[in-house]
N, C-alpha and C positions, 0 to 999 in steps of 0.2 A: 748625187745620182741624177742622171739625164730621163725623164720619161719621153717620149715618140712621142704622145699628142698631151694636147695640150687641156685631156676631160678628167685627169685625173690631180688634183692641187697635194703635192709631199706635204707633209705637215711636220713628220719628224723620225727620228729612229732612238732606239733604245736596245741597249744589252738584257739578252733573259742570262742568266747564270745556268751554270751545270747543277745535273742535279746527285746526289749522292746514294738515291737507289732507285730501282726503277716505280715509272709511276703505272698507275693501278687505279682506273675513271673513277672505278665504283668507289672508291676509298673517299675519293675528292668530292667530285659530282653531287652532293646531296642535297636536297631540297632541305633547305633549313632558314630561315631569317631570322632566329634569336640574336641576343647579342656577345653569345659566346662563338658562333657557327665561323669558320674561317674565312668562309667567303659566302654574304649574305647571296642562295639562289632559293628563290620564289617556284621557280619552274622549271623541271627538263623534261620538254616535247618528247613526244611520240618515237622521231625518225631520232633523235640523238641518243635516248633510253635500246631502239631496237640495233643500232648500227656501230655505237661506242661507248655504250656505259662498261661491256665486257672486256674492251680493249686493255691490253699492258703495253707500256713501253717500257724497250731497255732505258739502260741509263745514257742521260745526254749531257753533250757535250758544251751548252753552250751556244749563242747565237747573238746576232745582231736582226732585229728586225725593222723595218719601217714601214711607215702608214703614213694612208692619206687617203681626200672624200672624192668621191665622184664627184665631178663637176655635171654630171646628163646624164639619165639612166643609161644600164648597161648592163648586157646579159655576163655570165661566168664565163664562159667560154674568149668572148673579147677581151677581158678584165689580163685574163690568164696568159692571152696571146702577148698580148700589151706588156705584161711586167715577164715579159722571154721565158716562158713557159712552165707550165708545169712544175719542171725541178724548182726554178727558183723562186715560184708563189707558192710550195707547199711550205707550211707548217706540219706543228704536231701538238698532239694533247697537252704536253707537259708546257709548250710557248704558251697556250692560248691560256691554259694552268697560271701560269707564273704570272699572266697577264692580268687575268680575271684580280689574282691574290694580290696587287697594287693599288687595287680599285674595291676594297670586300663589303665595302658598305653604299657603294655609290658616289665616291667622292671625285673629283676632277681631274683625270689626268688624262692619256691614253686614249682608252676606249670612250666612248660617248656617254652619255649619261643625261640624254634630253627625254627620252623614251618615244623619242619618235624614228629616228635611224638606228642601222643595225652597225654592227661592228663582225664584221668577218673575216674568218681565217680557213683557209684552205688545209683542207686535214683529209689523211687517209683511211679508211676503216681497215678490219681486221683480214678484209679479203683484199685490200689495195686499191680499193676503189674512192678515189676523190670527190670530195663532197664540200660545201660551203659549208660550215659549221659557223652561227651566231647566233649574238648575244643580244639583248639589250635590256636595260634597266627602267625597271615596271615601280620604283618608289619602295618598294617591300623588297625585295631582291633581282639576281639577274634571272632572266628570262634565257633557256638553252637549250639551243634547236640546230639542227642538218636539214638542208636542202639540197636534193641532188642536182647536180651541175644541167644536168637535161629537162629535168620536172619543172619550174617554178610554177606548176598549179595551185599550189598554196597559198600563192598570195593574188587576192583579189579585191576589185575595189569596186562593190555594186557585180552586176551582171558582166564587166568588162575584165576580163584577164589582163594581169599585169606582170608580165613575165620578165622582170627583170629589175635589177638591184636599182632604189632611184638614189637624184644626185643627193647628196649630205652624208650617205653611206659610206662608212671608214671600212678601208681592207687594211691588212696587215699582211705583211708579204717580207719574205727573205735578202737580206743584203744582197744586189747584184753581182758581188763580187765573190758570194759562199756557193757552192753548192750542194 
């Protein structure tokens, strides 16, 4: 895979598998860190609780995804232009699902696991609306949150707004070659 410039470092790709019925958030999603829980999460924020805990997805087919860090902070919008749009940097619940569930206690692979960058996937909500949806792991479980593609008021550092993904941040994005 060729990227346009040179703020984004590939790191690697991976196959999610189909799934054999559809997925359903509220099922998955749940705040639990025992050591029976399937995928240890600590927390689901506010915006991911109001936007996609309600969400179903049919069933899926299957994917190829890759990922890789910002090299320079970078707003959503650039990120998106960058990996040729839209189609090809969305995800969906059930990827970001199968992802989470390779990693269910924190261990090393894929997603990051330093608890200081995020790990983000582009996901749709139930109205079609495109949102950042990430993760990142807090020692007790994963941390899981939506940020709208236009807002990043949420994240700030002192009195100075910082509106935008910084570098170390992993996206996870669609084979260039799928749509």
């Amino acid at each position: 895979m060729k990227m346009k410039n040179d703020w984004i470092d590939f790191i690697g790709t991976f196959v999610v598998p189909a799934t054999t019925k559809p997925f359903i958030a509220c099922e998955n999603f749940i705040v639990n860190t025992s050591d029976d829980a399937k995928v240890k999460i600590s927390y689901v924020m506010n915006r991911f609780r109001k936007y996609f805990l309600d969400k179903e997805e049919d069933l899926f087919t299957g994917s190829t995804l890759h990922y890789g860090n910002l090299k320079e902070d970078a707003f959503d919008r650039r990120i998106i232009a960058e990996l040729d749009g839209e189609v090809k940097t969305e995800t969906t619940l059930a990827e970001f699902w199968a992802t989470l569930k390779k990693q269910p206690n924190g261990e090393k692979g894929a997603l990051l696991v330093d608890e200081y960058h995020n790990n983000i996937f582009y996901i749709r909500d139930k109205s079609r609306v495109l949102w950042a949806v990430y993760c990142m792991w807090d020692r007790e479980g994963w941390r899981v949150e939506a940020a709208s593609l236009d807002n990043l008021w949420w994240k700030t550092y002192g009195t100075n707004p910082y509106l935008a993904w910084k570098a170390g941040d992993r996206f996870f994005f669609r084979n260039l070659s799928e749509s």
